[in-house]
C-alpha positions in Angstrom: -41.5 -101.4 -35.9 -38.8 -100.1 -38.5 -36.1 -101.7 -40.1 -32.9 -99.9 -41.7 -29.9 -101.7 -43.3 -27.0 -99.9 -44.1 -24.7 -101.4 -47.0 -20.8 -101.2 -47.7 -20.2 -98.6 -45.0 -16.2 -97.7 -44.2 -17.2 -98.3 -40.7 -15.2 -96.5 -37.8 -15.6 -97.5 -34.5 -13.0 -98.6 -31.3 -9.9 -97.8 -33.1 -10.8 -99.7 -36.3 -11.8 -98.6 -39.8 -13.2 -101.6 -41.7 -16.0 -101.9 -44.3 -19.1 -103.6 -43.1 -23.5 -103.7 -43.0 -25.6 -103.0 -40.2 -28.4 -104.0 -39.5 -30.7 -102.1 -37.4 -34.3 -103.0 -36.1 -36.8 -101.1 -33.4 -34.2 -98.3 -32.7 -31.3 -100.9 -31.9 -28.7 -101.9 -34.1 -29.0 -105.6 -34.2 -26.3 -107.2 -36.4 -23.0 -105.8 -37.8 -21.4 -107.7 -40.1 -20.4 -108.0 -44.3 -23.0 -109.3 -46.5 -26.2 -108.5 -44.6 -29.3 -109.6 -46.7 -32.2 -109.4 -44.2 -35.1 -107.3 -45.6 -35.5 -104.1 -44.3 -37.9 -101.1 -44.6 -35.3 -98.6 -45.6 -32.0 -99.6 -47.2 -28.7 -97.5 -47.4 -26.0 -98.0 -49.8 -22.6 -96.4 -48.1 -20.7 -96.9 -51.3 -17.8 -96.5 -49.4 -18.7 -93.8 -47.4 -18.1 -93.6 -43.9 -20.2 -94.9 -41.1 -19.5 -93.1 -37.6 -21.5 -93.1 -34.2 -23.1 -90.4 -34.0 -21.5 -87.4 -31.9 -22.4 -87.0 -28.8 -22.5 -82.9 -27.8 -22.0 -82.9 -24.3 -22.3 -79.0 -24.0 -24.9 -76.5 -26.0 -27.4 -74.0 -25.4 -30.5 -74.1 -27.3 -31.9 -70.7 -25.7 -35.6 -72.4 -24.8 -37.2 -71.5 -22.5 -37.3 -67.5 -22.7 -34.6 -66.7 -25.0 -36.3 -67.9 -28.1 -35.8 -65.8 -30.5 -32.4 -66.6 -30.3 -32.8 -70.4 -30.8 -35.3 -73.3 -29.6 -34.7 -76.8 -28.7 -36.7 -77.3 -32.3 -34.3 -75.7 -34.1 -30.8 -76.0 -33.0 -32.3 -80.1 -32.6 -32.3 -80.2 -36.8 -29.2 -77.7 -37.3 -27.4 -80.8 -34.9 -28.6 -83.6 -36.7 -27.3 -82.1 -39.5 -24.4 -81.8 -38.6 -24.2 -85.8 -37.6 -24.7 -84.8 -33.8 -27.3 -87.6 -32.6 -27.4 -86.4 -28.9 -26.7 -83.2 -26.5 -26.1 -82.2 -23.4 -28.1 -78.8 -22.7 -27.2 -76.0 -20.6 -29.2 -74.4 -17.5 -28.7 -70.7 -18.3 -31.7 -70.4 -19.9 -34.8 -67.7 -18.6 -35.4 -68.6 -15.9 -32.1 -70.6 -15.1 -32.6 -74.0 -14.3 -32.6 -73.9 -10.8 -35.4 -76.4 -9.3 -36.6 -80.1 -10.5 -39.9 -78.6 -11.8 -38.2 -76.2 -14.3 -35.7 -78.9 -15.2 -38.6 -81.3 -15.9 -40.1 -78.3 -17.8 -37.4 -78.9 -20.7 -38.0 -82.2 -20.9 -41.3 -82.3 -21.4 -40.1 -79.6 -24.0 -37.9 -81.6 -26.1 -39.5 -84.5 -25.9 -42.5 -82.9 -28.0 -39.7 -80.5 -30.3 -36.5 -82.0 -30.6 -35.2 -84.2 -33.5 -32.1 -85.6 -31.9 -31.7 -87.5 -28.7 -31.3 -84.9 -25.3 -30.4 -84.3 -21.9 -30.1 -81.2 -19.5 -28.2 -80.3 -16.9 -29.6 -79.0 -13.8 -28.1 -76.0 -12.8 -26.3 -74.6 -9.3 -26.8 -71.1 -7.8 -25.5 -69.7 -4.1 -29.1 -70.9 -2.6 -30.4 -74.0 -4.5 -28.1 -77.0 -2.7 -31.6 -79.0 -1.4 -32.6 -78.7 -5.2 -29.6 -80.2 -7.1 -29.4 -82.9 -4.0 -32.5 -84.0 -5.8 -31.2 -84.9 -9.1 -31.5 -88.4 -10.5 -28.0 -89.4 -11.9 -30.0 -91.8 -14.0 -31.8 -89.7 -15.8 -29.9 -86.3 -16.1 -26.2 -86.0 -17.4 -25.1 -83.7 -14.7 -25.2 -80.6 -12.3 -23.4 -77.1 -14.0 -21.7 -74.9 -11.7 -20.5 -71.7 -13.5 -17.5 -70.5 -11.9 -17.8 -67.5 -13.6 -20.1 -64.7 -14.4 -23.2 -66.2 -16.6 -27.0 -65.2 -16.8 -29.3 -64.4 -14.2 -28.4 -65.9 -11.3 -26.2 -68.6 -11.2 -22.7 -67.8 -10.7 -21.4 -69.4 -8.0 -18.8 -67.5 -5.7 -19.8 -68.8 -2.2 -16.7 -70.4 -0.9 -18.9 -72.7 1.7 -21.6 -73.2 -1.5 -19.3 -74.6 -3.5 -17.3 -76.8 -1.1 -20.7 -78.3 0.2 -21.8 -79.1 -3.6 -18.7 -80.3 -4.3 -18.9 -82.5 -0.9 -22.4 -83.7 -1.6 -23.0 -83.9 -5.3 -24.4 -87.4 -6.4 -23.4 -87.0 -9.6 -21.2 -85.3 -12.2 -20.4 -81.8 -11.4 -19.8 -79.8 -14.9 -17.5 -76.3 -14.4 -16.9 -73.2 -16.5 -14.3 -72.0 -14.7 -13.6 -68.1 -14.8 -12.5 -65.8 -12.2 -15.3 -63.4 -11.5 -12.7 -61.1 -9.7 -10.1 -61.2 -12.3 -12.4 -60.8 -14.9 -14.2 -57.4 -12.8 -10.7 -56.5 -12.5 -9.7 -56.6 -16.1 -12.9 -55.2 -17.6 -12.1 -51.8 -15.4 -8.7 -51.5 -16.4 -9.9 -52.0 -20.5 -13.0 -49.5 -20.2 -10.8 -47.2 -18.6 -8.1 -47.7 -20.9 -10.6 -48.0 -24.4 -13.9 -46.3 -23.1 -16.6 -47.3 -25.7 -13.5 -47.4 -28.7 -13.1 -51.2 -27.3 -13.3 -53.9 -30.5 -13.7 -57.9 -29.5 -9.4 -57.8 -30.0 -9.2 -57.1 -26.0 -11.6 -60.3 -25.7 -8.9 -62.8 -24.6 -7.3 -60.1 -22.5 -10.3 -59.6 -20.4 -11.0 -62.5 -19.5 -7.2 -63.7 -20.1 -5.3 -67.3 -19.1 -4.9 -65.8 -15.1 -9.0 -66.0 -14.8 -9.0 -69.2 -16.3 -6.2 -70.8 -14.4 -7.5 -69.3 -11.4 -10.9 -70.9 -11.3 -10.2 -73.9 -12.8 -7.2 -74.9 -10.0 -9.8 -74.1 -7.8 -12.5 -76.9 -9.3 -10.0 -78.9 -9.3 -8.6 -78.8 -5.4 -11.9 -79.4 -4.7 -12.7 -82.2 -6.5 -9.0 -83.9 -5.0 -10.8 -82.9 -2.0 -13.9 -84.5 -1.8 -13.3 -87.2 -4.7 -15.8 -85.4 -6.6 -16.9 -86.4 -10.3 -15.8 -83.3 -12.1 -15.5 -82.2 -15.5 -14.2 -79.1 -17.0 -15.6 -77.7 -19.8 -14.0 -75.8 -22.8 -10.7 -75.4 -21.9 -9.0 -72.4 -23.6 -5.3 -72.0 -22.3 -2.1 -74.0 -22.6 -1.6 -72.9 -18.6 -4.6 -75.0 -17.6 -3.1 -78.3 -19.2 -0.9 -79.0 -16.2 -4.2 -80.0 -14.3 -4.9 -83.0 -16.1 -3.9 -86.4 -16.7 -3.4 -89.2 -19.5 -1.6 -91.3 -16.8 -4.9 -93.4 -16.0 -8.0 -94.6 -18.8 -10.9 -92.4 -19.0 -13.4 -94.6 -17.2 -10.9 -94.6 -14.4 -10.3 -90.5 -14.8 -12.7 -88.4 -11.7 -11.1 -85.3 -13.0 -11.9 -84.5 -17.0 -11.7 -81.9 -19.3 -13.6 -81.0 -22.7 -12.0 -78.8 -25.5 -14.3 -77.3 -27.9 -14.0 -76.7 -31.6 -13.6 -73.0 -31.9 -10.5 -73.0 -29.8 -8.9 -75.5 -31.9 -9.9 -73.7 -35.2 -9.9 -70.3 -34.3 -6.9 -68.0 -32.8 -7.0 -64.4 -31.6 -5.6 -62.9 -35.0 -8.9 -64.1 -35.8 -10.8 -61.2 -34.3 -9.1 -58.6 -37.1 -11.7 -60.1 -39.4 -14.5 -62.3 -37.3 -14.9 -59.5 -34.4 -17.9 -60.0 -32.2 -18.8 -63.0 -34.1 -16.4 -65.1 -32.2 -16.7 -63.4 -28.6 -17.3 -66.1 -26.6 -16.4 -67.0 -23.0 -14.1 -68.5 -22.2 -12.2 -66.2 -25.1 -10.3 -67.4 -27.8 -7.1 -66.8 -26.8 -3.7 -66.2 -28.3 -2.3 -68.1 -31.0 0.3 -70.2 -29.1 -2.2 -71.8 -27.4 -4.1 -73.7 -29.8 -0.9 -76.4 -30.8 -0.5 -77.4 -27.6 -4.5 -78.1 -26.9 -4.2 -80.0 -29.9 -1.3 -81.7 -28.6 -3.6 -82.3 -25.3 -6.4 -83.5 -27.0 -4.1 -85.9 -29.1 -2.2 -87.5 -25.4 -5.4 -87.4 -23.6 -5.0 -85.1 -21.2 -8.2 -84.1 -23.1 -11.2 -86.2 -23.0 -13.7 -84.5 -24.9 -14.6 -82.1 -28.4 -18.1 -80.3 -27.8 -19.1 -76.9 -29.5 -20.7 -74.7 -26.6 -23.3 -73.9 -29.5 -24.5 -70.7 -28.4 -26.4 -68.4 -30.9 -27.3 -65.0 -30.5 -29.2 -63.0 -33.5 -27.3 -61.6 -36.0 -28.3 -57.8 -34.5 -27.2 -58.5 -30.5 -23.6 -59.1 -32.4 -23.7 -56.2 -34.3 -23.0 -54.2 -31.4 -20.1 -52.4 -29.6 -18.0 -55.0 -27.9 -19.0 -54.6 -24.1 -22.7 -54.7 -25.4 -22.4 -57.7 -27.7 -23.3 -60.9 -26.3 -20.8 -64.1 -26.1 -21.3 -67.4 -28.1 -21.5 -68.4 -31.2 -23.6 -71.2 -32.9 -21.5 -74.5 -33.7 -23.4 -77.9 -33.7 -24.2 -78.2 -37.4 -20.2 -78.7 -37.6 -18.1 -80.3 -35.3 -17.9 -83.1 -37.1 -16.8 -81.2 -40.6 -14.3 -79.3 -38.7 -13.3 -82.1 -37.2 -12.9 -84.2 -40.6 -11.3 -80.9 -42.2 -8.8 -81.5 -39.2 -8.0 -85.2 -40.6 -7.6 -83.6 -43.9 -4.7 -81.6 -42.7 -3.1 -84.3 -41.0 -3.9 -82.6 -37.6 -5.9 -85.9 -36.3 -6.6 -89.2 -37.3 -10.3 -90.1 -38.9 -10.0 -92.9 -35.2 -9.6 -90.0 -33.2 -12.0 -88.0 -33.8 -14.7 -90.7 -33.1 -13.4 -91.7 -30.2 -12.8 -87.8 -28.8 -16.4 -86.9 -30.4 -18.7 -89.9 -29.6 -16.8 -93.3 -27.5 -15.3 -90.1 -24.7 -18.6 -88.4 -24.3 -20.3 -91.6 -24.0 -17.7 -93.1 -21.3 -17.5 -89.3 -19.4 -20.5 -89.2 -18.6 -21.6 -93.2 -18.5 -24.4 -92.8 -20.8 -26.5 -96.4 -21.3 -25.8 -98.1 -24.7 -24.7 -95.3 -27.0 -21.2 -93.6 -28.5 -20.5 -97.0 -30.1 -21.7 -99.1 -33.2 -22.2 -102.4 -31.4 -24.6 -105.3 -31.6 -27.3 -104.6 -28.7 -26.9 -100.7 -28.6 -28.8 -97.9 -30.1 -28.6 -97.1 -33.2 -27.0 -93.5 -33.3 -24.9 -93.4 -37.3 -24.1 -91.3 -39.3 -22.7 -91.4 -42.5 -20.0 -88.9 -44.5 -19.1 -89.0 -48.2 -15.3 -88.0 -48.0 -15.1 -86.7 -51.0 -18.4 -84.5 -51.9 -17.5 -80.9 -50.6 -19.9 -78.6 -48.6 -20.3 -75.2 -47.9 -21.1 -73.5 -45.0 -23.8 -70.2 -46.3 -26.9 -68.5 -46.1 -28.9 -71.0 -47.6 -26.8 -74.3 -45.9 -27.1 -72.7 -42.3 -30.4 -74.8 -40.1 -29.8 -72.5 -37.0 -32.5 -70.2 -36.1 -30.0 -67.1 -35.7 -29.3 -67.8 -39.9 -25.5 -67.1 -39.5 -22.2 -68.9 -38.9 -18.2 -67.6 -38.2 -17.7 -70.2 -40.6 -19.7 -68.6 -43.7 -17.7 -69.1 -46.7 -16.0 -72.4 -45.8 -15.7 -75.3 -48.0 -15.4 -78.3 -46.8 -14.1 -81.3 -47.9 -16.5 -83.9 -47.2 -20.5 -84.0 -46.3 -22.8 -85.7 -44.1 -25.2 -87.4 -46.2 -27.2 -89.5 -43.6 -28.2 -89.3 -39.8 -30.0 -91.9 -37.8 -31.2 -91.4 -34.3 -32.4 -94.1 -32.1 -33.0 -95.8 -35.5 -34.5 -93.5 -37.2 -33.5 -91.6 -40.4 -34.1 -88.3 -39.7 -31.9 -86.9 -42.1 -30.9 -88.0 -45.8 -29.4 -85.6 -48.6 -30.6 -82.3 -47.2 -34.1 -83.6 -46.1 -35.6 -83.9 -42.5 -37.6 -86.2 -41.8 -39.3 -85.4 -38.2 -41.7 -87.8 -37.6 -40.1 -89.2 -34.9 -38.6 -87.5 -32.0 -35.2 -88.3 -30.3 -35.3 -90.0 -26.5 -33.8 -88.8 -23.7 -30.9 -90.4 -22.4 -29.9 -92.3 -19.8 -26.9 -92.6 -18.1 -25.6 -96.5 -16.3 -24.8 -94.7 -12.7 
């Protein structure tokens, strides 16, 4: 089997930054430690650079099956790894939703033929599937998805007595996007009344404004109190939802969680004067004031996670009038950059960012033996020169959809290296897919 040795790497890892070799053999890292001289297949000299986990994207949609010419697991696989994402956590709104074990296994079989980084799905919740998600294996699937909120096809989930008996029975993780459906129905009459067809992406965050957030996610919240359900929130958006979560207790102790995704801490709502339907998204991207104090969240914990909610749509389903335009927007080839960027401007230390982007998501959802560079676990790195600047264009973009909010970016460092499960599938621009990521699976 393969051997890889990585050289003079600025490792960070548990709160430490120190300069070190790994050593990794048969998909494991084996040794960690300075002067390393065992032969190995493939050597990497870090010079310096740094060496990270790899980040762990606990929340993406990669459109396959049925919405493929959006995206497929092939694609937005190789835009993550890019990107220094090793592993994802993908969603069940794809066509048809998610909705029974045998479409669920469908996407497995799926990515374990397409996808370049490591992969797990959530199965998805509807008003009339309960004896199907009963089934789920916590062992081998990262969680069930409720949307509280209006999604595709048919899986909102606004039955009072569906809910409380998932939350009751669940055997495992229950992820939320929390929404108001009748807020939301509510606001969108008022705004086409108000606009008509003259609507532009600026009325986005007052549509589906902080009330429909708050709204939903108290409710997740009472009841998971109530049943002492695993629950985590996904991409919170609003300073009025902070109140609901803790940093009195450590995460592995935490049953209530919450994940905070990059385009809420980059982007603000004067944004949509110059981005427009390129950054609709739900939940919105809200008002200025809010993105400080999210930051301030993330920082005291309150806040677990950083995900993207990669979501691409073509380039032509944006280009349309507002209420016709699709929301998402495509992310996973850089949270990490962002991220890093973020260090640059003193917003968050270089620590941080691996423990909120790859230690969190590991210990959330209690995956086995990765989110850390230790002796025994796999061997999920990635490596960033901090001081070679990339650009975010046309011709740097590996999504299928071919475009980015963040065209025309520079940032201030690159990922130069990314090893999954031990393998070096990417090195200075170059994939090499020879190997396919494993699923994961989760200590429960």
């Amino acid at each position: 089997m393969s051997t890889l040795l990585i050289q003079n790497a600025r490792l960070i890892n548990e709160g430490t930054i120190r300069e070190t070799d790994v050593y990794c053999k048969d998909g494991f890292i084996e040794q960690i430690g300075s002067g390393l001289t065992k032969p190995a297949d493939t050597v990497i000299d870090a010079q310096g650079n740094y060496l990270l986990p790899g980040v762990i994207d606990d929340q993406v949609h990669f459109r396959e099956p049925g919405l493929t010419h959006k995206a497929t697991i092939h694609s937005e696989a190789r835009a993550a790894v890019a990107g220094g994402v090793t592993s994802f956590m993908e969603m069940p709104n794809t066509v048809p939703n998610v909705l029974t074990q045998e479409l669920l296994a469908q996407k497995y079989e799926i990515a374990a033929r397409t996808s370049l980084a490591n992969y797990s799905f959530f199965m998805g919740g509807s008003n009339d599937n309960l004896e199907e998600v009963l089934k789920t294996d916590p062992e081998t699937v990262c969680g069930i998805k409720i949307f509280m909120g209006s999604s595709t096809g048919n899986m909102l989930v606004d039955n009072e007595k569906v809910l409380d008996a998932v939350f009751r029975q669940s055997p495992m993780l229950i992820a939320t996007h929390c929404e108001d459906e009748a807020t939301i129905r509510a606001n969108t009459a008022h705004y086409k009344e108000l606009y008509g067809d003259n609507a532009t992406a600026k009325i986005h965050p007052l549509v589906r404004n902080e009330e429909a957030c708050l709204k939903s996610s108290s409710l997740a919240v009472e009841l998971a109190k109530k049943h002492n359900t695993r629950l985590h929130i996904l991409h919170i958006s609003t300073a009025d939802e902070l109140a609901l979560f803790t940093n009195a207790v450590s995460l592995k102790e935490k049953r209530i969680t919450a994940e905070v995704c990059v385009h809420h801490l980059w982007f603000d709502a004067d944004d949509y004067d110059r981005l427009g339907n390129l950054i609709k998204c739900n939940p919105a991207i809200k008002a200025p004031h809010h993105k400080p104090q999210l930051w301030q969240a993330l920082l005291d914990d309150r806040l677990d996670i950083i995900a993207t909610d990669h979501a691409p749509h073509t380039w032509a389903e944006k280009q349309q009038p507002y209420w016709q335009a699709p929301s998402g927007l495509p992310l996973v080839q850089h949270p990490l950059l962002l991220m890093l960027e973020a260090v640059q401007q003193g917003k968050i230390t270089l620590e941080k960012v691996v423990e909120k982007m790859c230690h969190a998501p590991a210990d959330c959802f209690q995956i086995d033996r990765r989110g850390y560079v230790r002796e025994g676990f796999w061997a999920d790195l990635v490596l960033v020169d901090a001081n070679r600047k990339s650009a975010v264009a046309k011709d740097t973009i590996h999504y299928q959809c071919g475009w980015s909010p963040l065209e025309g970016t520079v940032f201030s460092a690159a990922i130069t290296h990314t090893i999954v499960s031990g393998h070096l599938a990417y090195a200075d621009g170059q994939f090499n897919e020879s190997v396919s990521g494993k699923r994961l699976r989760f200590a429960r």
